[in-house]
N, C-alpha and C positions, 0 to 999 in steps of 0.2 A: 416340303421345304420350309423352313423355319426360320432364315435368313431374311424372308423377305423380300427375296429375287424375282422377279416374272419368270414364269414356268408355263410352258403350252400343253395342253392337254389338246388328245387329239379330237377334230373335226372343230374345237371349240376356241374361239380367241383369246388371245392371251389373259393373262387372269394371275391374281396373286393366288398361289395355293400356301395357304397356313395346316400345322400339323394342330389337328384335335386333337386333344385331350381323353388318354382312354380309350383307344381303337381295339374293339374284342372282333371276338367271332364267338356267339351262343348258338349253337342248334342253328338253326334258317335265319339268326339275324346278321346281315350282311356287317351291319356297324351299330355303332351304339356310343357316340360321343357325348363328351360336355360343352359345352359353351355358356360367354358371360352376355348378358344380355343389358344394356346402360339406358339409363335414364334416359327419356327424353323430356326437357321441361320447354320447347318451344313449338309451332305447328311446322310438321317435317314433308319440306316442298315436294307435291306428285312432280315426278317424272317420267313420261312417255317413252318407252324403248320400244323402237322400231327395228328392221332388218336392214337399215342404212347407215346404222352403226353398231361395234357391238353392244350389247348392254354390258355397263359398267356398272359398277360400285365408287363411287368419289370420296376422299378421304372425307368425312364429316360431314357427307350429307349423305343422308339415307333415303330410298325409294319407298314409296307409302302403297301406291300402286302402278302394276306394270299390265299395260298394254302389248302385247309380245305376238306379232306375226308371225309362226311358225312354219307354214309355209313356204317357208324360201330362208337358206341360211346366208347372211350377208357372204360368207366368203365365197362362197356358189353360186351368187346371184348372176353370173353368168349361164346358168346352165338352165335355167328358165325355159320351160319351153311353151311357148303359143303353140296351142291347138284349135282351129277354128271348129263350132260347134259340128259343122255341117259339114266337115271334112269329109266325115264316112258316117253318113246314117244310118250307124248301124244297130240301131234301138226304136226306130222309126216304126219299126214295122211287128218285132217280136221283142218282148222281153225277157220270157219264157227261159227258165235257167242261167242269168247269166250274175251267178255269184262270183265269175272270175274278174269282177270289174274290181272289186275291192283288191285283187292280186295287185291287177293293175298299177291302181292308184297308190300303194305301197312299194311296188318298185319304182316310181317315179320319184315319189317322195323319197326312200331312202338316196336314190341317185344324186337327189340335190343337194344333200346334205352329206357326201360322200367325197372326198379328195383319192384319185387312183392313182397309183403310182406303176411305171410300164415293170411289165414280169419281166423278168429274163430269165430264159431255158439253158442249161446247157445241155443238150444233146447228144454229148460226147461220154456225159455219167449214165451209169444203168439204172432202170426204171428200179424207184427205192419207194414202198407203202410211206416208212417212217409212223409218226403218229398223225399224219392227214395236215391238214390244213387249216384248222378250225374246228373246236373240242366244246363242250357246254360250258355253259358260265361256271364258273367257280367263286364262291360266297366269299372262300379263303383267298383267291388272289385279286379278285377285283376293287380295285381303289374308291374311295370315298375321301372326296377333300371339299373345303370350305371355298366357299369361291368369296374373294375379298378377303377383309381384315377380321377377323375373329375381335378385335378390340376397335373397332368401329359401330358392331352393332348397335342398332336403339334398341328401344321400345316404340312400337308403332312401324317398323319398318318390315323388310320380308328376307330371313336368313333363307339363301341358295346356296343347294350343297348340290355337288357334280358328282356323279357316279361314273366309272370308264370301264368295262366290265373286262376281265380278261378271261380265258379257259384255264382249265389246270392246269395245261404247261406255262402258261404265263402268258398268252401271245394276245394280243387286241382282238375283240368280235370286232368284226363289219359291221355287223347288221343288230338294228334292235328285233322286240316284239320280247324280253324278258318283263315277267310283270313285278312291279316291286307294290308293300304296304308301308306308308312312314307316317312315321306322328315324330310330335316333340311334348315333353311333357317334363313338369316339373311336380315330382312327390310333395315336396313340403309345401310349395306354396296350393297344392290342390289343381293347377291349371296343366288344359294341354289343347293341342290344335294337332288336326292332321293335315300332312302335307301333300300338295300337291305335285304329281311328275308327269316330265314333260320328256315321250320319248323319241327322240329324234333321228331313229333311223338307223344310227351308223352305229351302235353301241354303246354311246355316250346319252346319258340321260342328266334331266335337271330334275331337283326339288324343293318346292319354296315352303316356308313355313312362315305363317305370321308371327311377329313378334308381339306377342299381347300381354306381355310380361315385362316387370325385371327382377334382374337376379338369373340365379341357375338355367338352365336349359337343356335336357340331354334331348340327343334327336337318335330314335330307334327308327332302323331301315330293314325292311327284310325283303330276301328273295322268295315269293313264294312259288312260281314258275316261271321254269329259264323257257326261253322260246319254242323249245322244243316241246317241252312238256304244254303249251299252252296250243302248239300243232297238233301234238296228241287229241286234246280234247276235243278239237276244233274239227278235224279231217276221221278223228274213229269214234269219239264217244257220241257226238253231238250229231254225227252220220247214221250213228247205230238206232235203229227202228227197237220196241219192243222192251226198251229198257224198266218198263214199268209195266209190272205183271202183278196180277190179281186171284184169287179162284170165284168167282160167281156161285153165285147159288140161285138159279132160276125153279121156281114153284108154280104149277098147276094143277091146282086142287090139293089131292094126295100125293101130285107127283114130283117128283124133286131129282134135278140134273142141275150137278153140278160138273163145271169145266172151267180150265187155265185159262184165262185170257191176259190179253196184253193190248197196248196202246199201238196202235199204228196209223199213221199219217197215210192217204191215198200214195199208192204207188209207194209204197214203202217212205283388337288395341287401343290406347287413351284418349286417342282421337282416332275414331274406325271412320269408315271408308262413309260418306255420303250415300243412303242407300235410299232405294226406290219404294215402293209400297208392295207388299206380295200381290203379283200377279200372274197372267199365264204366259207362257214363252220368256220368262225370264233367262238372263245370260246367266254362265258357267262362271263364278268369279275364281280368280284365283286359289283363294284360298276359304271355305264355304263358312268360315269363322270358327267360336274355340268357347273351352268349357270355362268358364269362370270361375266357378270353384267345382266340387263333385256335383251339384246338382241344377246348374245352372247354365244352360246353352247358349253364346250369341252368336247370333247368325248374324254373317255378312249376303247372303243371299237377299234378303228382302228386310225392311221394317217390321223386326217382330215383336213382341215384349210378352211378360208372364202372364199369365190372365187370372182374375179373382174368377172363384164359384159364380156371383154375380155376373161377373162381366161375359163367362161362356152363357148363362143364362138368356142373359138379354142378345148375345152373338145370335141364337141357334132358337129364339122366343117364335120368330116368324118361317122359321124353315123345316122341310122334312129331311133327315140326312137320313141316305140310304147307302152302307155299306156293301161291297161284294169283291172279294176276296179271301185268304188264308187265316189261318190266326193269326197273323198279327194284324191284321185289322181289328179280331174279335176283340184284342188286346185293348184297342182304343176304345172300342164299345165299352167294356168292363169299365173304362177310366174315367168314361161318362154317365155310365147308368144313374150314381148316385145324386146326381144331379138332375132336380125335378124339370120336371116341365118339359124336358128334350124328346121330339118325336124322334127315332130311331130305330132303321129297321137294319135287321142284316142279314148276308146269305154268305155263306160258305159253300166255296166252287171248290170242283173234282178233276180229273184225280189226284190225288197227292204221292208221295213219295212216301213212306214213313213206317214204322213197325208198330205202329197205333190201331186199332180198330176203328174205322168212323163209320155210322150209320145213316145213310141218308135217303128220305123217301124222296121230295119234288127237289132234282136240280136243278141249276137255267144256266143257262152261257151268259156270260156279259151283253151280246147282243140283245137278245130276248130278253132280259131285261130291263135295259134300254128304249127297244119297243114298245114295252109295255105301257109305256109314260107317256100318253096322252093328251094335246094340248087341252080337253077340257081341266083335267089334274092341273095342268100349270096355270090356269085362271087363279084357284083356289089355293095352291101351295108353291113356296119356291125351294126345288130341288138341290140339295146339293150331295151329289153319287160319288163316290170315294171306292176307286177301282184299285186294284194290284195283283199284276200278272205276275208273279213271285217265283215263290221257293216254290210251289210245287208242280208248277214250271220247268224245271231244271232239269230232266231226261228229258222232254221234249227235244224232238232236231228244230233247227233252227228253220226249215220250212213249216214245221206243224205247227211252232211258236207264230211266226210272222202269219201264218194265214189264220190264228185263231185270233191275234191280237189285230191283227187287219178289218179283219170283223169286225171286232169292237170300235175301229175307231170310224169305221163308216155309219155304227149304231149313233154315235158318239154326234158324228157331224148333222145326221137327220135329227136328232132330237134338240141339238140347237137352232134346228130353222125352224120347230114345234116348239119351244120353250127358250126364247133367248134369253131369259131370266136365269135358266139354269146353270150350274157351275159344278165342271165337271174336276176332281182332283185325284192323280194317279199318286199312289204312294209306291216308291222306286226301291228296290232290294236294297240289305246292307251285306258287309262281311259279317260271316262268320266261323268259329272255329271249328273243326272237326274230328269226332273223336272216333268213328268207324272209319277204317281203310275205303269202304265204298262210299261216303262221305264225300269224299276226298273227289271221289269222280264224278259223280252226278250233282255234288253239290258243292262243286270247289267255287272259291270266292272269283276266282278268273271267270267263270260261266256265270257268274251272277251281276257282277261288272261288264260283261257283255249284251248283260240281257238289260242293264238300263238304258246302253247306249241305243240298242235296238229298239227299247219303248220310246224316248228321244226322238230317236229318227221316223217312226213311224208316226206317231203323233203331236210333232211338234210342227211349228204355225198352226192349228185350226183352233187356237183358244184353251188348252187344258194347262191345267196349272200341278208341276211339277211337285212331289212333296219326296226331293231328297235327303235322305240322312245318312247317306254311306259316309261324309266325313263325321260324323256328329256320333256314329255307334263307336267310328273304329278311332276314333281319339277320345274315347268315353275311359271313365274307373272301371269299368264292370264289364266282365267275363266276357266276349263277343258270342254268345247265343244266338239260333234262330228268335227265341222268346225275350228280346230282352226285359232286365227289373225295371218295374214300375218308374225309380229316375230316371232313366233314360224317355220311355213311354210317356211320361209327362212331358218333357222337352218337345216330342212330335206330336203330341196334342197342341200343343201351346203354338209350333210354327203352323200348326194344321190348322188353328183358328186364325191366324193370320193373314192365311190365304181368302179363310170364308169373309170376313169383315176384316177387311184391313182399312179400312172406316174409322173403326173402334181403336187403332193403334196409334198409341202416343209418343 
């Protein structure tokens, strides 16, 4: 609508929708608009939006930061439901299999954020297939609009754009669980951010971008899997035992037998946001901050800044950093090697996924190396272990993932009652693109967005400190690679010293 009228999108409160500018459809990109982004030359007042009203846009003032309880949707907040804990203790006593809690908690949550409208049958027509009731999202018919005034935006404020997904016949989903990637980004000026979505159940989804800019703005959305496809991976690939197959070469003496083996699990902005100092268990912020130019990261996640050669010198003078993980950790190694003085050791953990040869004589599990660390060692050195349960990760099922990473984070907790000095930092997957079809399955960016939520949950409150850069690869200049170039790499060095001496940050 262009007029300017209030228009209702469904499940979502009234709302100005304005028509973008340039609405395509490329391959998997859902949208791909422009917008103008305006000056702000005074400090642009926070705003708190709650679920007790909706959140708005006000003509000429813009939201800086939003607090956003997702939870309960103001229109629905009737449908609430109190469950006392001890209703039905039914975890009391086994916990043993019970993945279907998460169903659970999903059909509750979409229910609240659901409006039903009563069926009526007739019964008197013959039973008709037709095309069903509910078809897969469709890239081409699913809407994207701006939520607010398009000529309102600042700088410093947060563009939301509403996504309402339809099927190919055109009809509304119910239901979310479509996974989208967005950024916004401006060519000429060098800057971009990616955006954050918020999916809310019913098929309607949000995306906020910070405005760290002014001037141009195109906001690129893509569908990369429609819910179904993200089922897929979820209930067959991620189920499927075996997926990562080897031939061994076993030697004794002169004798050599070689056989197939496989992996199997038992039993089959101008004024940014006030931020905190890098620490561990920090919050999700909205939006994880934006590139400044092509080589230049600012994070809204914690206080970080560049570091001189010097200053990693003096960070890392008194500590031993000991990596263990994939190559891209070996990545950060290389980025520091040249830089004297730094003790550094690293290991490269098995098995991988990959069409690579890798040779390796002594492995160790995360745990066991954890172990290994001694509180006489911690008298004389301060640790700092830099983990990542990664990319090659990713055939794992999600029971062999969670009880390998389980491990670890019990290694994790005993060696900070042995060394409380120590500081443990998990470095969390990013997207990437993919260029083989089987890429695509064991290694689709939906499984790897899974797998941070699940390192998240498993080790979050006991002290470990987060080093995410999924917004920070996927609203980068540069190719989305498992490898990323060296500038990006630099950026996650830089927030990675942040985390070590955030002392040192000014």
């Amino acid at each position: 609508m262009t007029d300017g009228r209030r228009a209702t999108l469904r499940h979502i409160d009234q709302m100005i929708v304005c028509n973008i500018l340039g609405v395509t459809h490329v391959d998997n990109k859902l949208f791909s608009g422009r917008i103008i982004i305006a000056r702000s030359n005074y400090f642009v007042q926070q705003r708190i939006c709650t679920t007790v009203a909706p959140v708005t846009f006000d003509r000429g003032l813009a939201s800086t930061l939003f607090k956003i309880n997702h939870d309960v949707n103001p229109k629905n907040s009737h449908k609430v439901i109190y469950r006392s804990p001890k209703l039905y203790p039914y975890d009391d006593y086994n916990r043993f299999s019970m993945d279907w809690i998460g169903i659970v908690d999903e059909l509750e949550w979409s229910h609240q954020h659901t409006e039903y409208e009563p069926v009526r049958i007739n019964m008197s027509e013959p039973f008709d297939i037709g095309n069903g009731f509910r078809g897969l999202t469709s890239a081409n018919n699913t809407r994207v609009t701006l939520y607010g005034n398009k000529h309102d935006i600042e700088k410093g404020s947060f563009v939301h754009v509403v996504i309402v997904t339809l099927d190919y016949y055109g009809r509304s989903r119910d239901m979310g669980g479509d996974f989208f990637l967005a950024y916004m980004s401006s060519d000429s000026l060098n800057k971009s951010t990616a955006g954050r979505v918020v999916d809310y159940g019913n098929g309607t989804y949000s995306v906020y971008f910070f405005a760290a800019w002014a001037g141009d703005a195109y906001v690129h959305i893509g569908l990369r899997f429609n819910r179904e496809g993200v089922l897929f991976l979820e209930n067959v690939i991620k189920n499927k035992e075996k997926l990562i197959t080897y031939t061994a070469n076993y030697t004794n003496g002169s004798v050599i037998d070689i056989r197939p083996c496989a992996l199997v699990n038992e039993d089959a902005q101008t004024l940014p946001p006030v931020l905190q100092s890098c620490a561990a268990d920090l919050p999700v912020p909205l939006s994880d901050g934006y590139w400044k130019d092509r080589s230049v990261f600012v994070s809204f996640v914690c206080k970080s800044q560049q570091w001189t050669k010097q200053q990693i010198s003096t960070c890392l003078a008194d500590k031993k950093l000991i990596l263990c993980g994939d190559s891209t950790l070996m990545q950060i190694e290389h980025s520091l090697t040249p830089i004297r003085g730094i003790d550094i050791v690293s290991h490269f953990v098995y098995p991988r996924v990959g069409n690579v040869v890798v040779r390796f004589k002594n492995g160790v599990l995360e745990s066991d190396l954890l172990d290994r660390i001694v509180q006489p060692n911690c008298s004389s050195s301060n640790f700092v272990i830099v983990l990542n349960f990664a990319f090659h990760y990713g055939a794992f099922t999600n029971r062999a993932y969670l009880e390998r990473i389980y491990h670890a984070r019990l290694a994790v907790q005993r060696l900070m009652l042995r060394c409380p000095t120590s500081k443990i930092v998990i470095k969390l997957l990013h997207p990437r693109d993919n260029i083989f079809i089987e890429q695509s399955i064991h290694s689709a960016n939906w499984v790897f967005y899974d797998m941070n939520r699940i390192i998240r949950r498993v080790f979050g409150g006991i002290g470990v400190h987060f080093l995410d850069i999924w917004d920070m690869v996927l609203s980068s200049f540069e190719n989305k690679t498992v490898h990323m170039p060296p500038t990006v790499i630099v950026q996650e060095v830089h927030l990675m010293l942040s985390y070590i001496c955030p002392e040192m940050v000014t």
